[in-house]
C-alpha positions as CSV (number, residue, x, y, z in Angstrom):
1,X,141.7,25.0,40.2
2,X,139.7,24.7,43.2
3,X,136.7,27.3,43.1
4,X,137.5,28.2,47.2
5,X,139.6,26.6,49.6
6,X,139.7,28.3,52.9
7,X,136.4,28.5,55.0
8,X,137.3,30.6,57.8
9,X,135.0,30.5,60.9
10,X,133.6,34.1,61.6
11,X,131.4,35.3,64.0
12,X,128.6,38.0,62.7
13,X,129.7,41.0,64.3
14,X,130.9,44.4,63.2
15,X,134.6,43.6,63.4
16,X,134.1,40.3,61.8
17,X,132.0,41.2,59.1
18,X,134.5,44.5,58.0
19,X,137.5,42.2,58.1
20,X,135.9,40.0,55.3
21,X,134.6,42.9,53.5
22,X,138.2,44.4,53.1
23,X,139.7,42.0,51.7
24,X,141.6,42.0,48.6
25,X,139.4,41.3,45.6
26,X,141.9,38.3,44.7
27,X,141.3,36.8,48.9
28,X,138.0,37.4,48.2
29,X,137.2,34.5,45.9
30,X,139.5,31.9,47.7
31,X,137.0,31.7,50.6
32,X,134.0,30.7,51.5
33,X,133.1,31.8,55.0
34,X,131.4,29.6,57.9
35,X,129.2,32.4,59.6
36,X,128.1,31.6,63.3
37,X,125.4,34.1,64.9
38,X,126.2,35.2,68.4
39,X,122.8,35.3,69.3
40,X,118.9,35.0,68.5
41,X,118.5,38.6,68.0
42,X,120.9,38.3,65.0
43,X,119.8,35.3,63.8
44,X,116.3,36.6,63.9
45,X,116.5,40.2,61.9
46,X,116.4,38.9,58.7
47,X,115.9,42.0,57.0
48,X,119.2,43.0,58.7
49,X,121.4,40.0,58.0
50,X,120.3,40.0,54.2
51,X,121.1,43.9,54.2
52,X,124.8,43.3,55.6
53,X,125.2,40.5,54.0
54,X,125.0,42.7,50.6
55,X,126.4,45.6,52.4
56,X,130.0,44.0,52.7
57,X,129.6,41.9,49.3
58,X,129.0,38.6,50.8
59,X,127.5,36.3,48.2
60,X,129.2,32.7,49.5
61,X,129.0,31.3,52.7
62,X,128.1,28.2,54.6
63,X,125.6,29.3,57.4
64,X,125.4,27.4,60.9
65,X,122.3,26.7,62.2
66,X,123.1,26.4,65.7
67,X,121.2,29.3,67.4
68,X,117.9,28.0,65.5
69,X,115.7,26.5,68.1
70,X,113.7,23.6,67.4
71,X,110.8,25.9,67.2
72,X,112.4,28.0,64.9
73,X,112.3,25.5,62.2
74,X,109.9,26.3,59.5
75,X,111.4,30.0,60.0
76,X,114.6,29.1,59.2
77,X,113.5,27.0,56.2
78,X,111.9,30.0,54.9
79,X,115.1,32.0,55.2
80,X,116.8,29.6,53.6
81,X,115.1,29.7,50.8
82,X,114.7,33.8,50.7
83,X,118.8,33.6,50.3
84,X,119.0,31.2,47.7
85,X,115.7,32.9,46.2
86,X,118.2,36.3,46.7
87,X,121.0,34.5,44.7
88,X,123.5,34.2,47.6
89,X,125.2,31.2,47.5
90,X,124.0,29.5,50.9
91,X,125.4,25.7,52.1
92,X,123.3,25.2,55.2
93,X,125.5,23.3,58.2
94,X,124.1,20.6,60.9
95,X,125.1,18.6,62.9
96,X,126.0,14.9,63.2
97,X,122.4,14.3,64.9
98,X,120.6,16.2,62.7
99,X,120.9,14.3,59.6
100,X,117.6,12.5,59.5
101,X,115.5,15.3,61.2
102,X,116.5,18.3,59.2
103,X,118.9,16.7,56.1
104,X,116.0,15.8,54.0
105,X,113.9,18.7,54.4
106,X,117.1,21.0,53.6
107,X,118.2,19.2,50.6
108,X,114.5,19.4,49.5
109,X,115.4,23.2,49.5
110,X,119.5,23.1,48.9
111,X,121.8,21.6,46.4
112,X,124.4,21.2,48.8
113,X,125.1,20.9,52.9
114,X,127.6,20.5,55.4
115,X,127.6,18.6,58.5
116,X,129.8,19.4,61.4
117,X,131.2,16.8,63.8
118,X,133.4,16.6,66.4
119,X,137.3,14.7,65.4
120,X,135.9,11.0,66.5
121,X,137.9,9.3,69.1
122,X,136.9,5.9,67.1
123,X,136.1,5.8,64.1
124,X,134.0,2.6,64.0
125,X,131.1,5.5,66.3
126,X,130.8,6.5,62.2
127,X,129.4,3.9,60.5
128,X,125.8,5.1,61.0
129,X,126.5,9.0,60.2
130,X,128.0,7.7,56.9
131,X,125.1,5.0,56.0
132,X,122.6,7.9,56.9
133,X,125.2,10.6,54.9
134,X,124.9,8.0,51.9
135,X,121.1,7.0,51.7
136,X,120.8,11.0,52.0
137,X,123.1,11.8,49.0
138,X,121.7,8.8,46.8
139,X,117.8,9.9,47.4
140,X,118.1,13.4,47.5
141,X,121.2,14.4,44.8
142,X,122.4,16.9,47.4
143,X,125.8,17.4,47.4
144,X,127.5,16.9,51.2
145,X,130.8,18.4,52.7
146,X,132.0,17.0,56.5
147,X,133.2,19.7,58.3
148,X,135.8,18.0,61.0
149,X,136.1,20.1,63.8
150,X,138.8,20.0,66.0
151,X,138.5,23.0,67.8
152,X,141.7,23.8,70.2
153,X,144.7,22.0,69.3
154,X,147.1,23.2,72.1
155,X,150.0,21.2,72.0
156,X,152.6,19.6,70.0
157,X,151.1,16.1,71.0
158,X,147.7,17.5,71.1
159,X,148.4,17.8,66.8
160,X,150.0,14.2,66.8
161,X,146.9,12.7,68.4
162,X,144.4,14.7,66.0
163,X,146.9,13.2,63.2
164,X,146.3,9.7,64.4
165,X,142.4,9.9,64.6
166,X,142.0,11.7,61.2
167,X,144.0,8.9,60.0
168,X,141.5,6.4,61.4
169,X,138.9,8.0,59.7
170,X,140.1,8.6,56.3
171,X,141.4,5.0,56.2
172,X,137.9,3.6,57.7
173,X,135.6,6.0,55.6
174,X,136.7,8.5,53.2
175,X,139.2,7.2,50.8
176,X,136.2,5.0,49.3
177,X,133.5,7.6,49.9
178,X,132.4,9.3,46.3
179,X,129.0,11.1,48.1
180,X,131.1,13.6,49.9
181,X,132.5,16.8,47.8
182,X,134.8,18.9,50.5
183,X,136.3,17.9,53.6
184,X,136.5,20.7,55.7
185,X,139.1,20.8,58.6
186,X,138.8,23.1,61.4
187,X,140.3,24.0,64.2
188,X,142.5,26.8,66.0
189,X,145.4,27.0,68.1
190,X,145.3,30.5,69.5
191,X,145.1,30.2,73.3
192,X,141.3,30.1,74.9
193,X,142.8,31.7,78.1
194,X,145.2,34.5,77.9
195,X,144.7,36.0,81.2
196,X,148.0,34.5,82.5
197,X,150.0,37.4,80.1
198,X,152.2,40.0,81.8
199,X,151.3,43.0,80.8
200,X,153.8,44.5,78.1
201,X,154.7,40.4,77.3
202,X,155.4,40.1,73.8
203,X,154.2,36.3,73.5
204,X,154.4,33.9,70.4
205,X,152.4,30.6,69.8
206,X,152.8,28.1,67.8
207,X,150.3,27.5,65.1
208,X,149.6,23.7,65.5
209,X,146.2,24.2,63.6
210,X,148.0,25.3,60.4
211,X,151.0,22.8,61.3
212,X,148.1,19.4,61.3
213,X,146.2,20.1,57.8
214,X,149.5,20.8,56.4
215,X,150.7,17.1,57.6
216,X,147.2,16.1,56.2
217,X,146.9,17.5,52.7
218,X,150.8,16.6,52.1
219,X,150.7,12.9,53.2
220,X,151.2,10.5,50.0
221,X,148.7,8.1,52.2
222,X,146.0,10.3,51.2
223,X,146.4,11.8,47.7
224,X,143.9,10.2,46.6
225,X,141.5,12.6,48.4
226,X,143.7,15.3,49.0
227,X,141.6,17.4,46.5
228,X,138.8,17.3,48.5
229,X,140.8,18.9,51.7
230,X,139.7,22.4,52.7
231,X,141.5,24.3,55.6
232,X,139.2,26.1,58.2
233,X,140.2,27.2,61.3
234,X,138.8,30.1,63.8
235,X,141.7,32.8,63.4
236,X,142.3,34.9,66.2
237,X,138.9,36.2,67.6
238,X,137.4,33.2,68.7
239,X,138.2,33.6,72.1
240,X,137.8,37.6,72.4
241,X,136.8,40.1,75.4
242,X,134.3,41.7,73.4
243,X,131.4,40.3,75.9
244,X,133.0,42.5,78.7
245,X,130.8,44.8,80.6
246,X,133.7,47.5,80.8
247,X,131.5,49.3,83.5
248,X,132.9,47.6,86.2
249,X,136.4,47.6,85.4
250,X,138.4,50.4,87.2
251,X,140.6,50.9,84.6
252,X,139.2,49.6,81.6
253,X,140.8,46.3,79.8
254,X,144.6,46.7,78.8
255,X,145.0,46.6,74.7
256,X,146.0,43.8,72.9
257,X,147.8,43.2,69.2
258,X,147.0,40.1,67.6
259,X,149.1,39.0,64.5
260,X,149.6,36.0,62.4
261,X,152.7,35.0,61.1
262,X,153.7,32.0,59.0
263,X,154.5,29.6,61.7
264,X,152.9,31.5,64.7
265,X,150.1,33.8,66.2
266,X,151.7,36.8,68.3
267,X,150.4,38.3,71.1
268,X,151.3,41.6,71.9
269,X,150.0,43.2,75.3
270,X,149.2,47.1,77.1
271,X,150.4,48.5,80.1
272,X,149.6,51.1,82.3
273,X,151.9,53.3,84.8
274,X,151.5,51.5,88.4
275,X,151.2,54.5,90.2
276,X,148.9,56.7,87.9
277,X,147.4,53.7,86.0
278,X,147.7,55.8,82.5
279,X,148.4,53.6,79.5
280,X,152.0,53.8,79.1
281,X,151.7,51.1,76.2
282,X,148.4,51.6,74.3
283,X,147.9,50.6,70.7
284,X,150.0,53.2,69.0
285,X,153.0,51.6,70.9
286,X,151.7,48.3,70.1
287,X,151.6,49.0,66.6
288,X,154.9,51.0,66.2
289,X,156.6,47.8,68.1
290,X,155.3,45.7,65.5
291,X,155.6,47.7,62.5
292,X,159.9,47.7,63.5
293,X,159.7,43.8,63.8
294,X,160.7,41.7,61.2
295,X,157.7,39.7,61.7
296,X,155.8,42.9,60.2
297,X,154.4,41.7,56.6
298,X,154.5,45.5,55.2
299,X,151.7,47.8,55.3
300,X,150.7,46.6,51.4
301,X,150.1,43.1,52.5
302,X,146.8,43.7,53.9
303,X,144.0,46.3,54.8
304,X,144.8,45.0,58.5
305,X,148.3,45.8,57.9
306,X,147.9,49.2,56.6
307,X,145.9,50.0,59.8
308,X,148.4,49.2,62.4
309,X,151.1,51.3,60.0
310,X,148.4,54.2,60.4
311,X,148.0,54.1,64.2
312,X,151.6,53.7,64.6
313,X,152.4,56.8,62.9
314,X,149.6,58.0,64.5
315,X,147.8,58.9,61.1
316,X,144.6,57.4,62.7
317,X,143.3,57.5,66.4
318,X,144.3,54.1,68.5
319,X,140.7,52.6,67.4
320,X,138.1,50.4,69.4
321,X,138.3,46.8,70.1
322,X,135.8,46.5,67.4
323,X,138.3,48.2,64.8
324,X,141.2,45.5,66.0
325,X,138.7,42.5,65.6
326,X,139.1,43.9,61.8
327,X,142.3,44.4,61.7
328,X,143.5,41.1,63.3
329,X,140.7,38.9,61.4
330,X,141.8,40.5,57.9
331,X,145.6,39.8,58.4
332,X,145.1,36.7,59.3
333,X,143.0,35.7,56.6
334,X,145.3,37.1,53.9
335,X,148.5,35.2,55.5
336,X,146.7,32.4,55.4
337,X,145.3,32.7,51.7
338,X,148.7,33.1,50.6
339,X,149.8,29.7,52.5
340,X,147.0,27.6,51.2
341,X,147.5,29.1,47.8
342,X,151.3,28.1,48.0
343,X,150.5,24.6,49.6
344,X,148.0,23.7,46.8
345,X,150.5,25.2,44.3
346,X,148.0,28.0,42.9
């Protein structure tokens, strides 16, 4: 049985980090989170990010390294090795042009790492990644997951074409390739602009991100690696309007409901009166329009789920958009816990 196999993509903030922390104790140990600072300040406190990290029991995690400025270097060596030295479970992640600069000097430090490219348009651009990949593995003994990242996957032919290019590069590369231990897929299919919603729309979209690594893991083409397939995606929060100033907005922003089903995300939106501009929709009417839909999952599924039961029945206050970052990252990570744990037969 595979040790983990989801690596969702988090960003460390409040919302974020509370969602992973109340999980179940059984979702817990199928993932092994991809954490992505939001800024330097986070990055920076230390002191902080060790202290959260043990404040919401988070022991396993890759850890992106794209906020570290090149100057930033030997400082983020050093916190590196304080994790490890901490006995948190740390798989540091570069890029594709990183390899030769930083990939020595982190395997020097780490057992394993994970590089992060971009879904190749051709696969022959590869060939050098993988010698360097190789000549790394072989001299250092560090063990190397390739994290594929797809990012938005928007359409129906959108999934097709991502199909046809990770064929091209399993076929070219990584049905032969021993030195490489996970191949993580990532992407997400929740919209990047949602601006273009009605208010009070009830909208549902597809969920071509799940929909591609199913196609993926199941082909018969590529059994012979399918063990090494994890799913990753972004969930719902990636796109977010948590970096609005609500100062200037007259009205403040009109609440949204975000929920994951098994074949699609659903977007529920506010509304206010047009003439007084009072919510006449807020979260508790999200939430009690929800809970009466058979798309509801039951308030026992999740922690996320027994939230939007208590703010329906109006056991609980309609919460911040902070509290419904939570709410919609833990859902979504428990549906899709119990998918990957059907779809590898577990």
């Amino acid at each position: 049985m595979k040790e983990y196999y989801y690596v969702p993509i988090v960003k460390w903030k409040a919302g974020e980090q509370i969602a992973l922390a109340q999980l179940s104790n059984e979702c817990s140990t199928k993932i092994r989170p991809l954490i992505e600072f939001v800024d330097a300040e986070s990055y920076e406190d230390q002191k902080k990010f060790h202290a959260k990290l043990n404040q919401h029991k988070i022991k396993t995690f890759y850890l992106d390294t794209a906020i570290v400025d090149e100057t930033d270097r030997n400082d983020y060596f050093a916190n590196i090795k304080r994790l490890l030295e901490a006995n948190f479970q740390v798989c540091p992640v570069i890029l594709e042009d990183e390899v030769d600069e930083l990939g020595k000097e982190l395997s020097s430090i780490s057992n394993e790492l994970a590089i992060r490219i971009p879904l190749p348009e051709d696969s022959d651009e590869c060939s050098s990644l993988f010698n360097a990949l190789e000549k790394l593995s072989r001299d250092s003994h560090v063990e190397i997951d390739l994290i594929i990242d797809y990012e938005y996957i928007e359409s129906v032919n959108s999934r097709k074409s991502c199909y046809r290019e990770t064929k091209a590069l399993i076929y070219d590369f990584l049905l032969e390739c021993d030195f490489i231990r996970n191949i993580v897929l990532s992407s997400t299919s929740f919209p990047m602009d949602i601006s273009n919603v009605n208010a009070g729309d009830i909208i549902k979209y597809p969920r071509y991100d799940f929909e591609l690594f199913q196609k993926i893991y199941s082909s018969p083409k590529f059994e012979p690696i399918n063990h090494k397939f994890l799913y990753s995606d972004y969930g719902v929060t990636k796109y977010t309007d948590s970096e609005i100033d609500f100062k200037y907005m007259k009205h403040g922003i009109l609440p949204k409901l975000k929920y994951t089903t098994e074949n699609h995300y659903l977007y529920l939106k506010g509304q206010r009166d047009k003439t007084t501009k009072v919510l006449s929709v807020g979260y508790p009417e999200l939430s009690e329009q929800l809970i009466t839909s058979p798309d509801y999952y039951g308030e026992d599924f999740s922690f996320g789920d027994t939230e939007i039961k208590e703010r329906a029945l109006r056991i609980k206050g309609p919460g911040n958009s902070t509290n419904w970052v939570t709410i919609a990252a833990n859902h979504h990570m428990s549906v899709v816990i119990e998918q990957l744990s059907s779809l590898y037969g577990f």
